[in-house]
N, C-alpha and C positions, 0 to 999 in steps of 0.2 A: 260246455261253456256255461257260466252262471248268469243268471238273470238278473238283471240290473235290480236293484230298491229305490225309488223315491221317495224322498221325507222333507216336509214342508218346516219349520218352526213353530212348535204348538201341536202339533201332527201326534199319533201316538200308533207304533205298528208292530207287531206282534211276527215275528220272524223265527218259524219253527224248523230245529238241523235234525235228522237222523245218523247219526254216526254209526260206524259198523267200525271195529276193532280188528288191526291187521295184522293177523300172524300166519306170516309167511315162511320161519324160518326157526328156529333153536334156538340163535344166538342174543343174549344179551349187553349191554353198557349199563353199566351203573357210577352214581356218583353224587357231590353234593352240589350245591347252588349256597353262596354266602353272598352278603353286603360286601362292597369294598368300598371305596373313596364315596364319602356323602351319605353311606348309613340308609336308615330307611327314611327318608323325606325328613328330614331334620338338622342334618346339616355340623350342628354343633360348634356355632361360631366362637371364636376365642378374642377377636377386635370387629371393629366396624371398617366394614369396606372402603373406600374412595370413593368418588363419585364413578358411574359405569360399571363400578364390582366385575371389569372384566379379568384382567390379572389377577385380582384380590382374592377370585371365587376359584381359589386352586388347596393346596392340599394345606394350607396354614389354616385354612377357615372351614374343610369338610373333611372332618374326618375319617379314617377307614374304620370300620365296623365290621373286620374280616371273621369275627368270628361267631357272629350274627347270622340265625342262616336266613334264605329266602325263600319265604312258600310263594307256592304259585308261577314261579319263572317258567317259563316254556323253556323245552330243550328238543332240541332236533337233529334228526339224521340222515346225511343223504346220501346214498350211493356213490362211490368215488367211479363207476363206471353206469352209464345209464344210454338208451341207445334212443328213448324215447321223442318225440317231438313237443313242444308246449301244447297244452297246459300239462301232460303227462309228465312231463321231465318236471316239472316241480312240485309232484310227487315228494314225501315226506315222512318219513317215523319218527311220531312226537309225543311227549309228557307232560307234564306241571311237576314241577319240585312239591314235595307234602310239606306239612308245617316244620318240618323239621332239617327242612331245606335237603332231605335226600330225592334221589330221581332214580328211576327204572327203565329203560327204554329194551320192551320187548319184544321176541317173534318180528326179527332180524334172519333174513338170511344169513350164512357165511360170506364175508367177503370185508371190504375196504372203505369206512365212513369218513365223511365229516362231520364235525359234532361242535355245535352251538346253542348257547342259550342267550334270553332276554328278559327282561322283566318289564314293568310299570313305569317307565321313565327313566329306562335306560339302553345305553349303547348297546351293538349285539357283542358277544366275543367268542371267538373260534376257536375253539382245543388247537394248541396250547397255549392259553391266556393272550389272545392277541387279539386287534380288532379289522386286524387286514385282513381281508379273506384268501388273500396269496400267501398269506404265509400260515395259513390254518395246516394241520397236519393229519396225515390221515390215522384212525384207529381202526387195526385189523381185529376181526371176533370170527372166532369160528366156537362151533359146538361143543360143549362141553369146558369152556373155556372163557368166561364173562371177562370184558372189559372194566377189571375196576379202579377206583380212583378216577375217574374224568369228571375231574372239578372246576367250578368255574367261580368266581369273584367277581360281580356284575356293579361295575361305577354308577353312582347317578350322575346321568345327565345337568352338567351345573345349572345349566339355565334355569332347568326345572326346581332342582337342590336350593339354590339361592333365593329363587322366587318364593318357595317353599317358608325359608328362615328369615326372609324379609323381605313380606308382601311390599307389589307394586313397583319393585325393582323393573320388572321387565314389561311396564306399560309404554314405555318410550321406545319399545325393541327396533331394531332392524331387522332387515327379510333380506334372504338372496336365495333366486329359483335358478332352474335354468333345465336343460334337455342332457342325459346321459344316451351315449350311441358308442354300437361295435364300431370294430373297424371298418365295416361295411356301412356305416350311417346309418343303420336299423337302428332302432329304439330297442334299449335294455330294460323290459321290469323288475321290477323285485330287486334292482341293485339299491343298497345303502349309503346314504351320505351322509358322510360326517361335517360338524365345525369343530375344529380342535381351535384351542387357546395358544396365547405363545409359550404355554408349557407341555404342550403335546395333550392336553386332557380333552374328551369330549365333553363339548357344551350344548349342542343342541343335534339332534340325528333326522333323517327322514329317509323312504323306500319311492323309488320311481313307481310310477302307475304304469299301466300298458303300453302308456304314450312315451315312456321314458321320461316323466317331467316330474319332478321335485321343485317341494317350496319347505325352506325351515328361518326359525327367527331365532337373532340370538339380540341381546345388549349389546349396544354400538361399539367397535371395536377392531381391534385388528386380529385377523383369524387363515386359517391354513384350512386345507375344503379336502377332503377324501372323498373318492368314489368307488367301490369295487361291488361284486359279486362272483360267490364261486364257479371255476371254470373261465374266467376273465382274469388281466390282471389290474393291478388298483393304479390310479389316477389321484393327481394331486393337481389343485389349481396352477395355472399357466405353464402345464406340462412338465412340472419338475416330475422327476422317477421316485422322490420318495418325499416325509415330510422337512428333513433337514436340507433339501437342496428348494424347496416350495419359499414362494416370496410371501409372507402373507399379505392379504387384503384387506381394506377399509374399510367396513360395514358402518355407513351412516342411517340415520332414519330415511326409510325410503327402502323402495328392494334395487338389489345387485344381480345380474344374470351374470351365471359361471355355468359355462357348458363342459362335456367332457366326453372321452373318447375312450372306450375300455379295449384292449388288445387281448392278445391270446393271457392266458397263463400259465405256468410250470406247474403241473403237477404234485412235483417229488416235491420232497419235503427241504427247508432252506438248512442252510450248516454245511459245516465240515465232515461233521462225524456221516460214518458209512451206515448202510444199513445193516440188518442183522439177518435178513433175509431177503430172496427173492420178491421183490415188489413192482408188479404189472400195474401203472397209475393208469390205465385206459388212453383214450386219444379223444384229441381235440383240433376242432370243434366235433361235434358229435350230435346232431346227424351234420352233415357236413357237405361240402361243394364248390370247389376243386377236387379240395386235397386236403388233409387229416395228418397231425403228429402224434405219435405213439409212444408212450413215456414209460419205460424202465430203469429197475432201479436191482444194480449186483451188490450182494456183499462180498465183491472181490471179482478181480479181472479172471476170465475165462472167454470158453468160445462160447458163439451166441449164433442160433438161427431162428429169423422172426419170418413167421410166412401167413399169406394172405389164403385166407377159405372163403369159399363159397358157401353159399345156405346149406349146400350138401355135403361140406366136408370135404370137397374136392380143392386140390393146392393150387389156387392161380398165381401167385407170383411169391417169388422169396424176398425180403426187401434186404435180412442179414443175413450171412454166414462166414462167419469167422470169429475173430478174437473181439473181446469187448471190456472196455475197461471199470475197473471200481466204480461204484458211483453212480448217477445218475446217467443215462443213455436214453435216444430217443431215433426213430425213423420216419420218413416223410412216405404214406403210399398216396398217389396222383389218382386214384382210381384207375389204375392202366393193370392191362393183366401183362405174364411175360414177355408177350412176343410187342408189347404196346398199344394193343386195340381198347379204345374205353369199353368199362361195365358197364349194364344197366344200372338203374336205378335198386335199391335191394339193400336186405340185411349181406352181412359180412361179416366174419370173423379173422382173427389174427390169433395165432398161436406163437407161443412163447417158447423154445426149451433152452434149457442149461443144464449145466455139473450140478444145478442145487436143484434142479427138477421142474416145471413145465405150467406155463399161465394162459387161459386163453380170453379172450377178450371179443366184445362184439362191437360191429358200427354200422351206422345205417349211411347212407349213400344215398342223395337228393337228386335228380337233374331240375 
């Protein structure tokens, strides 16, 4: 765990990292980082806003700049299966875009990522160009085999973009904080909140602390509040399921508390289309206690047997066997072995086989 820094106003402190370089694996992603909506800090307005510049500060007054690249963006990637506990589990393989807005993320094990970048005052987005982390998709890299093309277009943040093109807009701003929590009312960190505009754009962003608590400001307004992080699903103010069913909210001078509740999420990838291969998404929650979902995914119906292992490779219970169809498929194991006596506490594994050949996956188990 890291140790806390204090710093006063006027204070001056000198704060030395040692990084060590992780290559664990063969595999690489590569790809580029561009400007999209807002450009780099500039904006390039074409009229003069209304008073609030809330509406106004949309794609008539910031231009995209897609073919601008971005140096510097962070990009990262995390494991679509991980078995570890926090602070391990957010765990990380990450880069900077060079000036030429390309990025490398290397010494990658084999296996099933997610993949996001950010920059300097802006939104995060999740391969494939999205800003929901449920619906981020995952990219498979194995050896000999790089991941290319995984590009990203990074919006500015309009608060900032507008502030940016005319100062003192956002000295009159409004605040709204409030507490993100699982299903279980544990505080979520590291989850993302958005303010979108009434035209779906981000305006202002912010990351929960340990405590689960967020605070962002935007220009007085009316605004729709995202909450996700991956392995959860995303939350929109006053419980709608997505941002078209969300009512938006008031933001006057003064702050607004909007709390929020993140639930399981899906895995598999969203659409119609099937996949093109055997794809084991791991299970969730992860480590876990009760019970755990185990997310697969056929390129075509077949027979499927999904069986629970022990640390030793020995079969404690089978949860499938039989026929399974196209598509997205998942199983519930209760930590119970065949005959229904609970496990201890421990690592676990889950093996996968099919017609298109065989995944195995791990999970940890809490009491």
């Amino acid at each position: 765990m890291a140790d806390s820094v204090s710093i006063s106003g006027g204070d001056e402190k000198t704060v030395d990292f040692s990084l060590a370089f992780r290559d664990e694996g063969p595999c690489v992603i590569r790809g580029t980082v561009t400007y999209g909506l807002g450009g780099p800090l500039r904006g390039g307005m074409e009229n003069e806003a209304p008073s609030g510049g809330v509406v106004a500060c949309g794609p008539r007054l910031l231009k995209a700049d897609s073919d601008l690249p971005f140096p510097y963006a962070v990009v990262l990637a995390k494991p679509a299966v991980t078995i570890q506990s926090w602070p391990e589990s957010e765990r990380f393989y990450n880069t900077l875009s060079a000036q030429d807005g390309s990025y490398e993320l290397t010494g990658l094990p084999a296996g099933e990522y997610y993949v996001w970048s950010f920059g300097g005052s802006t939104a995060p987005q999740y391969w494939d160009h999205t800003a929901d982390p449920s619906q981020a998709k995952l990219i498979r890299v194995e050896a000999g085999a790089p991941a290319e093309g995984i590009d990203f277009e990074l919006d500015q943040l309009m608060f900032y973009a507008f502030d940016a093109i005319a100062p003192g807009r956002s000295e009159n701003a409004a605040s709204v904080h409030g507490t993100v929590r699982d299903g279980g009312g544990e505080p979520v960190s590291s989850a993302a909140v958005l303010l979108l505009n009434v035209n779906g754009q981000a305006v202002s962003s912010a990351v929960t602390g340990p405590d689960g608590v967020y605070a962002l400001s935007a220009a007085a307004g009316d605004y729709i509040l995202q909450a996700g992080k991956l392995g959860y699903g995303t939350a929109f103010n006053g419980g709608a399921k997505n941002a078209e069913e969300a009512v938006p909210v008031r933001l006057e001078t003064g702050s607004l508390e909007v709390n929020f509740y993140l639930g399981a999420a899906s895995a598999v990838p969203h659409g119609p289309v099937l996949p093109d291969r055997l794809s084991l998404y791991g299970n969730y929650p992860n480590p876990f206690n009760p019970s755990t979902v185990i997310r697969f995914a056929l390129p075509g119906a077949g027979r499927v047997k999904l069986t629970v292992l022990d640390g030793r490779g020995r079969a404690l219970r089978v949860l499938m066997d039989g026929p399974a169809s196209a598509g997205r498929n998942e199983a519930v194991w209760d930590a119970k072995d065949e005959s229904g006596r609970p496990v201890p506490s421990g690592l676990y594994f889950y093996r996968l086989e099919t017609v298109n050949g065989a995944r195995t996956g791990k999970m940890l188990f809490l009491r």
